[in-house]
Phi, psi and omega in degrees: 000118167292121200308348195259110160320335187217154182292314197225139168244152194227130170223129210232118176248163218183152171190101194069051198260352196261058123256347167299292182333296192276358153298319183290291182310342166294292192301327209288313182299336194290286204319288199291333162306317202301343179252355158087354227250127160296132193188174199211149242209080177261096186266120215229110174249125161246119143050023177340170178227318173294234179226053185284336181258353155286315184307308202272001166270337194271338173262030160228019170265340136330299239192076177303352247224328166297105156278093191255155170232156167234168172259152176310300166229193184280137171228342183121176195276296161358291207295302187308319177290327176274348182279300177324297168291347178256038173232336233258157162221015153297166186272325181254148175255114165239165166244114168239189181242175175303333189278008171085310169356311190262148144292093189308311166350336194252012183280317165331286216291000179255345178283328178258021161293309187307290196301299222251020180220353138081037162265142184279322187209130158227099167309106257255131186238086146317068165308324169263150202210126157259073188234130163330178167285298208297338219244313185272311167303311184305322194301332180279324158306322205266005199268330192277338188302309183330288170272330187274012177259314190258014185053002161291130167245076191260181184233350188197073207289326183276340169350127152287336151290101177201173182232147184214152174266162221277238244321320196301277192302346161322315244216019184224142169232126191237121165230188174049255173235014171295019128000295197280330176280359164000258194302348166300314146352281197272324150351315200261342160300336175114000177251104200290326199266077186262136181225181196218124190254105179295158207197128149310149169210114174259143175299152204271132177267332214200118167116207202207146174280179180321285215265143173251199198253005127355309189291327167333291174302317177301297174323342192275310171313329154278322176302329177290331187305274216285345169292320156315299181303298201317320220264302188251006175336309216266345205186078181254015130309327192291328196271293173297327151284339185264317184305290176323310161343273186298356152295270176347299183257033138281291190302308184305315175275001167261318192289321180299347191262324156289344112024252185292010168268333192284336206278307211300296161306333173295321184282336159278355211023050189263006191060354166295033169207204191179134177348117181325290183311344179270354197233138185305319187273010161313278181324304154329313201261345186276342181308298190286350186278283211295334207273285172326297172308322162282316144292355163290324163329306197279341146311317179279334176286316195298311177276349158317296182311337190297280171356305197261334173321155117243178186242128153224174212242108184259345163318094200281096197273127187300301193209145184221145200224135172068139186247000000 
């Protein structure tokens, strides 16, 4: 028996779902009576506009096992998965999406990757895709961009299907579209042992997808985003001062150096020179000077901000059903 009130916490973040929803909430229970697993059921509605949040009211009057929480308004799937994860109290964490595309059937064989093969995060991999071309190419670019930033060798970063033991999602903050990068997330955190699950992937019965083609262009632009933060969040003087440095004394050793030509030519008397302030690159030098200084400026602010930071949940929740 394990110290966590519950085995599997299942979090589902959502947005305008309720015809789906009470088939999924049929299956979810079935999957977890037939496996004995204590277990809890986290329905994340951002800010649905149909009636998704009357349905998840009427199934957890059903069903004690429902956490549902709503948002005031849509903020994206991140808030919901982070709002979702400081709520969770399973030992095991999953993630799916509302639309039936992921298969609860596949949860058993990811609780015991997590448990009894001692993986921190495992990831749900759709090899076979009922998707468009416009959708799986691009989708293939963006998983090797992926790996070759992050030495993770996953096949499939965005699955909405994946597992994480409780210490993982503890210990991560998803905000903006980082989502799709958990693990990278939890990698740079220290939790190393990431695995990869072949997963159904089913065609969508009911509704419209989300996501446009938009997220194409963002993802790259969060990974870079998010390669950054990990790396310099804790310490942006190392980043913002070795830059300002090296500005600095390019501008301070270019200005000295037209300087010392002129004192020179002047000492020969050759007449071969001109004013410091007449030469282009004097500007150039003086540019990378003013450059340098702000960014050291801006190190210091960054670690001021550290200093002062807390965390808090700007995510405005309207109502909530079940703890």
């Amino acid at each position: 028996m394990n110290n966590y009130p519950k085995d599997i916490s299942v979090v589902i973040p959502l947005y305008n779902e309720e015809e789906s929803l009470p088939e999924l909430e049929l299956w979810l229970r079935e999957v977890m009576l037939k496996n004995n697993y204590r277990y809890e059921l986290i329905f994340v509605d951002d800010g649905s506009t149909d009636n998704s949040w009357d349905v998840l009211t009427k199934l957890s009057l059903q069903n004690s096992n429902i956490h549902a929480i709503r948002f005031n308004r849509n903020y994206g799937k991140s808030a919901g998965l982070n709002v979702g994860f400081k709520a969770a109290k399973g030992e095991v964490v999953i993630t799916m999406d509302a639309d039936l595309q992921d298969s609860p059937d596949e949860i058993p064989s990811l609780y015991k990757m997590i448990i009894e093969e001692k993986y921190h995060l495992v990831s749900g991999w759709k090899k076979k895709r009922y998707d468009p071309l416009s959708k799986t190419i691009p989708t293939k670019l963006y998983n090797a961009a992926a790996r070759a930033m992050s030495g993770i060798q996953l096949n499939d970063f965005n699955c909405g299907l994946k597992a994480y033991h409780n210490r993982v999602i503890k210990s991560v903050d998803v905000y903006g579209e980082m989502h799709r990068y958990i693990p990278v997330i939890a990698k740079w955190n220290g939790f190393n042992k990431i695995g990869e699950k072949v997963v159904e992937h089913r065609a969508r019965k009911y509704g419209v997808t989300k996501f446009g083609l938009e997220r194409f262009l963002y993802g790259p632009l969060d990974l870079l985003s998010i390669s950054f933060v990990s790396k310099f969040k804790k310490r942006p003087m190392h980043f913002f001062g070795t830059m300002g440095m090296l500005s600095f004394l390019f501008g301070f050793g270019s200005t000295m150096y037209l300087i010392a030509d002129k004192l020179y030519h002047i000492y020969l008397g050759d007449g071969h020179y001109r004013d410091v302030v007449n030469n282009t690159w004097f500007y150039l030098a003086l540019v990378a000077i003013i450059i340098g200084v702000q960014l050291f400026l801006s190190g210091f602010i960054g670690e001021m901000m550290i200093q002062q930071s807390d965390k808090k949940n700007d995510y405005l929740v309207s109502e909530e059903i079940g703890s």
